[in-house]
C-alpha positions as CSV (number, residue, x, y, z in Angstrom):
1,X,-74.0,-10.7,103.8
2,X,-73.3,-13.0,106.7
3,X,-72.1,-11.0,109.9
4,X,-69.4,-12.3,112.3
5,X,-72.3,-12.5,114.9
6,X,-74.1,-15.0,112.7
7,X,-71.2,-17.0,112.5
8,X,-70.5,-16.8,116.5
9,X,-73.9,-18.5,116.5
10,X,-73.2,-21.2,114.4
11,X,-69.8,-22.0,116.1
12,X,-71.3,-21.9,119.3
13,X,-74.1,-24.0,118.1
14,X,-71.8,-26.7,116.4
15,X,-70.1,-26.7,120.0
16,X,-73.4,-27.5,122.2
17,X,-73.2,-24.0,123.9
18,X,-76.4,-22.5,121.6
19,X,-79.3,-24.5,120.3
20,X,-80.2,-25.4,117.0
21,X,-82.9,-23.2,117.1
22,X,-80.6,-19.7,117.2
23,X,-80.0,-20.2,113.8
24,X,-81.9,-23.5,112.1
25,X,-81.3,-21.8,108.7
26,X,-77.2,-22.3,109.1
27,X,-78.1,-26.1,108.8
28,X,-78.0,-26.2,104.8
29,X,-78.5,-30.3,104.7
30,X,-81.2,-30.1,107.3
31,X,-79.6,-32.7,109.6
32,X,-80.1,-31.3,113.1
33,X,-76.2,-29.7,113.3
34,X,-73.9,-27.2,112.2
35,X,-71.0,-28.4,110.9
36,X,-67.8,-27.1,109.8
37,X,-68.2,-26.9,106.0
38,X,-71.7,-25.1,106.8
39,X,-69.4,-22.7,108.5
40,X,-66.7,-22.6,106.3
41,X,-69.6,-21.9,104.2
42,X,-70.9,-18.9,106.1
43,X,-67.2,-17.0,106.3
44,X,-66.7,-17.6,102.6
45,X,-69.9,-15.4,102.4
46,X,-68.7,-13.1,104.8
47,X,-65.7,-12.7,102.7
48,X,-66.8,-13.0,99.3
49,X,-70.5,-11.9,99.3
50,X,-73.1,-14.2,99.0
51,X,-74.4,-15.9,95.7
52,X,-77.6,-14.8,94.4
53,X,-80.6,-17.4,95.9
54,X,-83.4,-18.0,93.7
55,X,-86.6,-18.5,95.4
56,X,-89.5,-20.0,93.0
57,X,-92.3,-17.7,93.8
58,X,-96.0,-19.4,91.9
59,X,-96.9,-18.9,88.6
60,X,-98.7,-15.6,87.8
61,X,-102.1,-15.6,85.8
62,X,-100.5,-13.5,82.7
63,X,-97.4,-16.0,82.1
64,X,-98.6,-19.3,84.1
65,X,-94.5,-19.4,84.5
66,X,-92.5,-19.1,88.3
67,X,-91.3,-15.9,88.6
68,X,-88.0,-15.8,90.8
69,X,-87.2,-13.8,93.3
70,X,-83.8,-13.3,95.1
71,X,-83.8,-13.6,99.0
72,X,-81.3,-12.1,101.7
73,X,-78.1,-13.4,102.6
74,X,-78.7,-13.6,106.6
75,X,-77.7,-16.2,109.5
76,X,-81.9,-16.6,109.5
77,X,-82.3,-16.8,105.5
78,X,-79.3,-17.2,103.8
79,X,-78.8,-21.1,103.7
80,X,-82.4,-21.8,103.1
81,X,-83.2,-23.9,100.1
């Protein structure tokens, strides 16, 4: 779940007070800013939950197949892709 504090970063980040850096994983198209639909983004999580995030983990040596594995919904984790 996204916290109000994580999104106090990202608005304070897509206003020049905080650096990038506070919270790099809030920047879901990777260009160097927060902006607003990544933080409407971020409240709609806060409100709704967040959706499952699959993270391809390698293949194993019994299936040779990704395995999947579902990762946090945090300001530092939540947005990665």
């Amino acid at each position: 779940m996204v916290t109000v504090n994580e999104i106090l970063t990202m608005v304070n980040i897509a206003l020049g007070n905080a650096p990038l850096l506070n919270c790099e994983a809030a920047d879901a198209n990777h260009d160097g800013q927060i902006t607003v639909d990544e933080i409407l983004t971020a409240v709609n999580n806060a409100l709704n939950g967040c959706p499952a995030q699959v993270t391809p983990t390698p293949p194993t040596a019994s299936t040779g197949r990704f395995a999947t594995t579902a990762t946090v919904c945090r300001c530092w984790a939540w947005l990665l892709s």
